[in-house]
N, C-alpha and C positions, 0 to 999 in steps of 0.2 A: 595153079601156082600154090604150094605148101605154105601155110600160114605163118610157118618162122620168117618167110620174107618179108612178108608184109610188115608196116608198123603196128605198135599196137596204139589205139587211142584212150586215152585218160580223159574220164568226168569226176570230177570234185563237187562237191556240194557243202558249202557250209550252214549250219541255220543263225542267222545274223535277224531273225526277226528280232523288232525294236522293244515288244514288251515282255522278251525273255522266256517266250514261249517255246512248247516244244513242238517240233513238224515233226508229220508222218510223211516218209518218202518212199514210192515205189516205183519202182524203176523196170521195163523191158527192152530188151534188144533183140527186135526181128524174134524169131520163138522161145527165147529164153527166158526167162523169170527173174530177175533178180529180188523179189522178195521184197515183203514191207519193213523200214528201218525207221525207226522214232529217234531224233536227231534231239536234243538237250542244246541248250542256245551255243553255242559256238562250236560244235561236236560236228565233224564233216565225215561223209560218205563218201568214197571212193568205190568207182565202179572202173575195170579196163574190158577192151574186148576189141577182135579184129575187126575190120572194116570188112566186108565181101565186094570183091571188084567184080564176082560176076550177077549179080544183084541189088537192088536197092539196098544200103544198111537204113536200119530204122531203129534208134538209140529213140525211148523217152521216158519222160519221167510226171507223174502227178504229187504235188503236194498239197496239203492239208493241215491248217492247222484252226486255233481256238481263236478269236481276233471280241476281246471283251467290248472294244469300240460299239461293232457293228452287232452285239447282240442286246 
């Protein structure tokens, strides 16, 4: 099935942490890389991509950020 079919799916990410901190976000989908993005507190990432119906999709994402609390 050509991939204009399918839908495409939308990840959003906003960084809403509470002490205004910035996150580091990186994100892959199954072999693809989407690269690391440093987010500014309310600055969102947007990632799109197809799903594959004849495979598992595997969308994920790590973040990371400075948390003064716990250091």
């Amino acid at each position: 099935m050509p991939k204009s079919v399918l839908s495409l799916t939308h990840v959003r990410i906003t960084n809403g942490v509470q002490d205004g901190a910035n996150i580091t976000v990186h994100c892959k989908f199954n072999d693809d890389d989407f690269g690391v993005h440093i987010l500014a507190f309310y600055d969102t990432y947007e990632g799109v991509f197809h799903p594959n119906i004849w495979q598992p999709t595997r969308y994920h994402c790590q973040f990371q950020w400075h948390d003064p609390v716990m250091v």
